[in-house]
Phi, psi and omega in degrees: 000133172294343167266141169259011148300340179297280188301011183240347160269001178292308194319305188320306165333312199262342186257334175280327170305314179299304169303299223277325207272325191297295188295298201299288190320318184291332176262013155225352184241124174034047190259118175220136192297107160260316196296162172306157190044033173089344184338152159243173191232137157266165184044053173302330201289327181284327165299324190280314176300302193298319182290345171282340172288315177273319176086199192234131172251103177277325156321285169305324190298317179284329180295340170306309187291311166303321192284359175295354204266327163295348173244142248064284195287346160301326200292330185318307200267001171272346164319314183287324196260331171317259188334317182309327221270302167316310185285320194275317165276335147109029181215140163286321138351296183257026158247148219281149189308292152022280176298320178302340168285340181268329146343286132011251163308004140287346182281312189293308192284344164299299202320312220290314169285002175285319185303322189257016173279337186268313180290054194296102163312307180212165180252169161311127177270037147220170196259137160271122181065357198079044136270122184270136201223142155303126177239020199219131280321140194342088251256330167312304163313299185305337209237187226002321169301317164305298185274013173255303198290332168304309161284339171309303184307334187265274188331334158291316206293304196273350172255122144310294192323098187291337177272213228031299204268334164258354138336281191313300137350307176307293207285341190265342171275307159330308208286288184344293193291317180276337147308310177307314161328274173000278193300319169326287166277027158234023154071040197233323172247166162262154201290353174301294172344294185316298183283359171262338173286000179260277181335289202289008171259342145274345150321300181301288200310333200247350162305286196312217200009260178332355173252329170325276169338314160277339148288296194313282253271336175312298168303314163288355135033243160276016169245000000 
């Protein structure tokens, strides 16, 4: 393709249909009360093997759940460096698009878990606290899949120094894979949970990029 925003919204496309082709199927294929308190499951057979596979690791479910915490305080602080740029330039206007795109796109992945915290696809196959908690898709997955690769992209942007910046990059990427693992084997979600919270974070991620993108090619452009 010759833009290459073209091709990161064809990626976005094909993976939010791919999330979508995922959820109908967990609400019609092989849904059986597996879950605690009678819950039901889609794609029980498949669900039921992986978590009898993985066992319940609780120990990991909390270090998953504290280290969710590192991508909140990155989203803080590009929030932060937004707002420096607003009070210094007196325009929202004149702060970068990026960020505002990135602003933007943090609204979006809050909406998308507030809808499936009302909308329950599927529930957690262990009780939290003596609680059955909405797990589809993973809100851990989703908040880390989202908020590393997005800050990587800014963090290309904003540091020259190039071994820094793939340092950095390196370690946000590790830290992405070993949540997901993470959260995986430690038997708190269904491997469903898992793979709709990876689609639908490259779906987002890869929105974000292509509109990045489509603002620079716009501008240059216009030059």
């Amino acid at each position: 393709m010759k833009n290459p925003y073209k091709k990161h919204f064809l990626i976005s496309a094909l993976s939010l249909f791919a999330f979508l082709t995922l959820t109908a199927l967990l609400m019609f294929v092989d849904v059986k009360s597996i879950g605690p308190n009678g819950s039901s499951v889609g794609l029980a057979t498949l669900n039921g093997w992986t978590h009898n596979l993985f066992g319940l690791n609780m120990t990991l479910y909390d270090i998953t759940d504290w280290a969710g915490l590192l991508p909140v305080f990155i989203a803080l602080s590009f929030a932060v460096i937004g707002l420096c740029q607003l009070i210094k330039r007196k325009s929202i206007m004149q702060v970068d698009s990026s960020i505002l795109t990135l602003g933007v796109f943090y609204l979006i992945v809050f909406g998308a878990y507030m809808f499936f915290e009302g909308c329950v696809v599927n529930y957690r196959p262990v009780l939290i606290n003596g609680f059955l908690e909405a797990s589809y898709p993973s809100s851990t997955t989703l908040l880390a899949a989202c908020i590393m690769p997005t800050a990587m992209m800014q963090y290309s942007r904003m540091i020259k120094n190039k071994k820094t910046v793939c340092t950095i990059n390196a370690v946000c990427a590790v830290f992405t894979a070993m949540m997901i693992i993470g959260r995986l084997i430690s038997g708190v979600h269904w491997l469903t949970d898992i793979v709709a919270g990876v689609l639908l974070s490259v779906s987002f991620v890869t929105l974000y990029a292509a509109v990045n993108e489509y603002i620079a090619y716009r501008k240059n452009e216009k030059r």
